[in-house]
C-alpha positions in Angstrom: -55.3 -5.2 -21.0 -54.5 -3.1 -17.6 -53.3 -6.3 -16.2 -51.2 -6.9 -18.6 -49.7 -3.6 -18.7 -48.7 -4.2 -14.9 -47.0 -7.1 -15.5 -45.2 -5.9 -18.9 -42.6 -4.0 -16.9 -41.4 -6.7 -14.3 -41.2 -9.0 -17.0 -38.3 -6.6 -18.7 -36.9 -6.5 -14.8 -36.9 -9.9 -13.7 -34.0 -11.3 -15.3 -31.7 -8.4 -14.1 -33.4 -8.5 -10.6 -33.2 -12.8 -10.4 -29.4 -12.2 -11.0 -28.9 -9.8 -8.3 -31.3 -12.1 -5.5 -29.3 -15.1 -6.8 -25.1 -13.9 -7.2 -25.1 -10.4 -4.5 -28.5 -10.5 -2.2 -27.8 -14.2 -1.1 -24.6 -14.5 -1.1 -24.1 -11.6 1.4 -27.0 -12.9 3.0 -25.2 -16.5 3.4 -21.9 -15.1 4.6 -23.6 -13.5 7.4 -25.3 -16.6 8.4 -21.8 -18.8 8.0 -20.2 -16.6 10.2 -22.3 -18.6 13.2 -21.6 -21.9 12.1 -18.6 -24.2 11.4 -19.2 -25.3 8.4 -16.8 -27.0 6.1 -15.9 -26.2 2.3 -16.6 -30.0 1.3 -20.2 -30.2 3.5 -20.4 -32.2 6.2 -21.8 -31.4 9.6 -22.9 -27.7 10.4 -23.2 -26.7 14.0 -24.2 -23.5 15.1 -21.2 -21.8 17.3 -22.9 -18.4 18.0 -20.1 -15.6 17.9 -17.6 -18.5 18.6 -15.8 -17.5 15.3 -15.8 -13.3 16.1 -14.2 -14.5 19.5 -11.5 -16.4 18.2 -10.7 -13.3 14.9 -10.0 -10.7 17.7 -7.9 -12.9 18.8 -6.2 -14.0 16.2 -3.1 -12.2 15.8 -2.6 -13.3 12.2 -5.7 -11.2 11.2 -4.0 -7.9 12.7 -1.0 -8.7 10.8 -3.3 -9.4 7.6 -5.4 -6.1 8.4 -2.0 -3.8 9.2 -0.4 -4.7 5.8 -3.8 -4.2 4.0 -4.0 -0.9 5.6 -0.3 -0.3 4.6 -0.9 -1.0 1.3 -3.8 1.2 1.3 -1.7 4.0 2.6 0.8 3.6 0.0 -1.1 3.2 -2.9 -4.0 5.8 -2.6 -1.4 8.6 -3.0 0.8 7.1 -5.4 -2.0 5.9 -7.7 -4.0 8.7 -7.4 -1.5 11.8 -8.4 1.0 9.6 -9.9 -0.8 8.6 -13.0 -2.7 12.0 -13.4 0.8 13.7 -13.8 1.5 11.4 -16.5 -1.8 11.9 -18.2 -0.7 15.7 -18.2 2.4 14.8 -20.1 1.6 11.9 -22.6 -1.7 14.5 -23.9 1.0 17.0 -25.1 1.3 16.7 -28.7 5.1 15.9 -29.4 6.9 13.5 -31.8 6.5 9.9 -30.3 4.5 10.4 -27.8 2.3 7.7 -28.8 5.1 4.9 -27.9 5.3 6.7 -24.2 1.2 6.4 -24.0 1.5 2.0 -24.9 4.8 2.1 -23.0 2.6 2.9 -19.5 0.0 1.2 -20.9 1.7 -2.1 -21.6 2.0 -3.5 -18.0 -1.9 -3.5 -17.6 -2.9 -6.0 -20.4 0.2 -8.3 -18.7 -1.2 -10.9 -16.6 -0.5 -10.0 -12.9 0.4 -13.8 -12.4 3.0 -13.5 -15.2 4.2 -9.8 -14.0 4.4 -12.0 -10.9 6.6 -14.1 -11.3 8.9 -11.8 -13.5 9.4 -9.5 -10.4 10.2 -12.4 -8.6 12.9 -13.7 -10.6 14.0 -9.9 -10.8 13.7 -10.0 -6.7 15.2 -13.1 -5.8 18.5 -13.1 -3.8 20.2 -14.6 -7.0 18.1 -12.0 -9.5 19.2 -9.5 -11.5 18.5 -6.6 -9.4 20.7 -8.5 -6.5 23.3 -9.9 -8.9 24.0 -6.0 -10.1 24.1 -4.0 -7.0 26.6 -6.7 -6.5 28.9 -6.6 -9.8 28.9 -2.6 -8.7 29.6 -3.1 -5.3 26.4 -1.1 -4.0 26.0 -4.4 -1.5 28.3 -7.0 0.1 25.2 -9.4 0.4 21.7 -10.2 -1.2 18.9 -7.4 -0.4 16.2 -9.8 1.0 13.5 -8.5 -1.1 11.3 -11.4 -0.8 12.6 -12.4 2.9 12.2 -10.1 4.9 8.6 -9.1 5.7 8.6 -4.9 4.7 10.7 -5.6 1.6 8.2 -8.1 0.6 5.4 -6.1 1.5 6.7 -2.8 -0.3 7.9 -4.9 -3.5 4.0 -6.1 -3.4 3.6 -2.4 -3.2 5.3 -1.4 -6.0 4.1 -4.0 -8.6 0.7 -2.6 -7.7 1.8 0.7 -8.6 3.3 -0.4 -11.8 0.7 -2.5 -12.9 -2.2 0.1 -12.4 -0.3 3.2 -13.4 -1.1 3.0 -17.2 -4.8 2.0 -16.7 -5.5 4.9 -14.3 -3.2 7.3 -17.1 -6.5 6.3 -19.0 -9.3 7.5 -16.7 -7.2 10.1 -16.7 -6.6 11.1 -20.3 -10.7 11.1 -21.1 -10.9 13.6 -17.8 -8.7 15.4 -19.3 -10.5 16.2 -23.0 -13.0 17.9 -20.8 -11.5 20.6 -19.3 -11.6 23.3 -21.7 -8.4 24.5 -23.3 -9.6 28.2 -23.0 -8.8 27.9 -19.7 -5.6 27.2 -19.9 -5.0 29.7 -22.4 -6.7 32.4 -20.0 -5.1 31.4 -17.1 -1.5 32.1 -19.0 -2.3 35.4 -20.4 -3.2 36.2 -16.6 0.5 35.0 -15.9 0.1 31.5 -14.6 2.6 28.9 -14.5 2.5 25.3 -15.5 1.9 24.3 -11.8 -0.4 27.1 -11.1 -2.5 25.8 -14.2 -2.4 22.6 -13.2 -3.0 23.1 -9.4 -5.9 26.1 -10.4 -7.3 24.6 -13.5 -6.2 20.7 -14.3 -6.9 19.8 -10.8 -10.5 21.3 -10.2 -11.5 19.7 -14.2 -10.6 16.4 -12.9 -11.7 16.3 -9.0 -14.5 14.1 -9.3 -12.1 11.8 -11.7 -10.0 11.9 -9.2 -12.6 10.6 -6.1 -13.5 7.5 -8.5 -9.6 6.4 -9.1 -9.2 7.1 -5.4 -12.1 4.9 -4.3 -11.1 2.4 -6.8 -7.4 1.9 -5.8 -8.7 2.3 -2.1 -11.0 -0.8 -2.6 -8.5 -2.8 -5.0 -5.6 -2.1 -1.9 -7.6 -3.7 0.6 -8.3 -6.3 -1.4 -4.6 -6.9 -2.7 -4.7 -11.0 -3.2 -2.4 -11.5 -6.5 0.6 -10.0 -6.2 1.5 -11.0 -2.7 0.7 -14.8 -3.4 2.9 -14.6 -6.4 5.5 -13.4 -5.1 5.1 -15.3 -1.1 4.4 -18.1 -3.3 0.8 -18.3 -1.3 3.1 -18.9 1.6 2.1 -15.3 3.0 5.8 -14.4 3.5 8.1 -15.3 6.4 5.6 -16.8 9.1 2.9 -15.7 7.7 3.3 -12.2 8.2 2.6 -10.8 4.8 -1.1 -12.5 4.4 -3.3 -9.6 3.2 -7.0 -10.2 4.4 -8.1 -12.4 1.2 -5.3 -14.7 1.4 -6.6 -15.7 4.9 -10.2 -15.9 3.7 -8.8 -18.3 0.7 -6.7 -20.2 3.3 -9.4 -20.9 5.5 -12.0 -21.4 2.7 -10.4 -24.4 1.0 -8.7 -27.7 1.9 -10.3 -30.4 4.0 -9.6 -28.9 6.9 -11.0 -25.3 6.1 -13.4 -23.7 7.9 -16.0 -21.7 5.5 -17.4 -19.9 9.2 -14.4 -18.4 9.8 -13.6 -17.1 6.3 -16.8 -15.7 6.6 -16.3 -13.7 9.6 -13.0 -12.4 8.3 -14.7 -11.5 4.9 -17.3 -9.8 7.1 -14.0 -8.0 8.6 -13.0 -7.6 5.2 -16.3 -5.5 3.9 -16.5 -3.2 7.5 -12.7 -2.2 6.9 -13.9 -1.6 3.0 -16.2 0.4 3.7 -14.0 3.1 6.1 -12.3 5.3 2.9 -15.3 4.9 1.3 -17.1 7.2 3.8 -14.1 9.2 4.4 -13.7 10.2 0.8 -17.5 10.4 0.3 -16.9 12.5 3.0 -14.5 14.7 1.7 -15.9 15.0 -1.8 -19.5 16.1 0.4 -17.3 19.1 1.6 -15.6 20.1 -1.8 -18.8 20.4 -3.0 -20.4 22.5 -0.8 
């Protein structure tokens, strides 16, 4: 009966705890390990290189490009998608007339697929797109902007797809933040003569702080990561020479084909999780402080 009683509770555990061994502890486990080896997608022979593959990523100057336009993107974002969407959670909660078609109207873009959303801000983009074909019919330009050409405008058009994509699902987080800061507040901070952007600044923004550390770790993550939009609209060609790879598009180049290397995909991934892990611990940091 005791015995059983010991057991009774690993028995509940062991199917949550074989899933995480089996899809997170190993496969971390087994990047680290490929990052010593050569080993190729489709098997084969595996030799042992030693730090063979770290060498040759230092010096690599595609992975600095890669690493400077996922810090860029990070840069860019984490503001933006941070304060952006929480000012338009403050308006759409109002209750006015039609506000509901505002609330699905910033919503809409995130139930799009991104590859769709893609490729429409590619045909808007394109030399011979709409946006292009305007400015011209107005004579803002006397040639083509090259938004998908040239390797900032790329980069920055990435940029704002991101932005416009995740604005309506961070308005969400958002709105449920929101129904819990108290209304008396608000109402006492006016009879004491506030202003809208004192009561936001002095009572909206302190309700919503630790909201506000999860969208921010969240878009810092998902910026580093950026894969979709920058193969849509590069094509998976990473932009002129190459220079608007993010970090994942290098790990997927390297980890597929016959001529992939899965060792050196791992060490960038490796590369990939270090650089992660920096605004983590900086707005860990920072949220440590606010709280003391």
């Amino acid at each position: 009966m005791r015995a059983t009683k010991r057991i009774t509770p690993w028995l509940f555990v062991a199917p949550a705890l074989a899933w995480v061994l089996l899809f997170q502890v190993w496969p971390a486990i087994n990047t680290v390990r490929l990052t010593f080896t050569n080993t190729s997608p489709l098997g084969g022979t595996s030799k042992w290189v030693g730090t063979r593959n770290l060498e040759r990523m230092l010096a690599d100057t595609q992975v600095w490009e890669a690493l400077l336009n996922s810090v860029v993107y990070l840069l860019v974002c984490l503001p933006l998608l941070t304060i952006v969407p929480l000012l338009i959670a403050v308006l759409v909660e109002q209750r006015l007339p039609g506000i509901g078609f505002f609330r699905t109207a910033f919503y809409t873009p995130v139930i799009a697929s991104a590859v769709v959303v893609g490729l429409i801000w590619t045909w808007l983009l394109d030399d011979r797109g709409i946006i292009n074909r305007l400015a011209a019919a107005t004579g803002l330009i006397d040639g083509p902007i090259p938004f998908l050409t040239d390797r900032w405008l790329l980069l920055f058009s990435a940029i704002s797809l991101t932005v416009w994509k995740g604005l309506g699902f961070y308005m969400i987080i958002y709105l449920a933040a929101l129904g819990n800061v108290g209304r008396d507040l608000h109402e006492a901070a006016a009879i004491d003569g506030a202003g809208t952007a004192r009561r936001f600044w002095s009572v909206t923004v302190p309700g919503v702080r630790g909201t506000m550390m999860i969208v921010a770790i969240l878009v810092s993550v998902s910026a580093l990561r950026v894969f979709t939009e920058l193969f849509v609209l590069t094509s998976g060609t990473g932009g002129p020479g190459g220079q608007d790879n993010s970090l994942v598009m290098l790990i997927q180049q390297y980890a597929r084909g016959f001529t992939g290397n899965l060792g050196y995909a791992a060490t960038i991934s490796l590369l990939l999780f270090v650089v992660t892990l920096v605004p983590l611990l900086v707005l860990a940091r920072v949220n440590n402080k606010a709280d003391r």
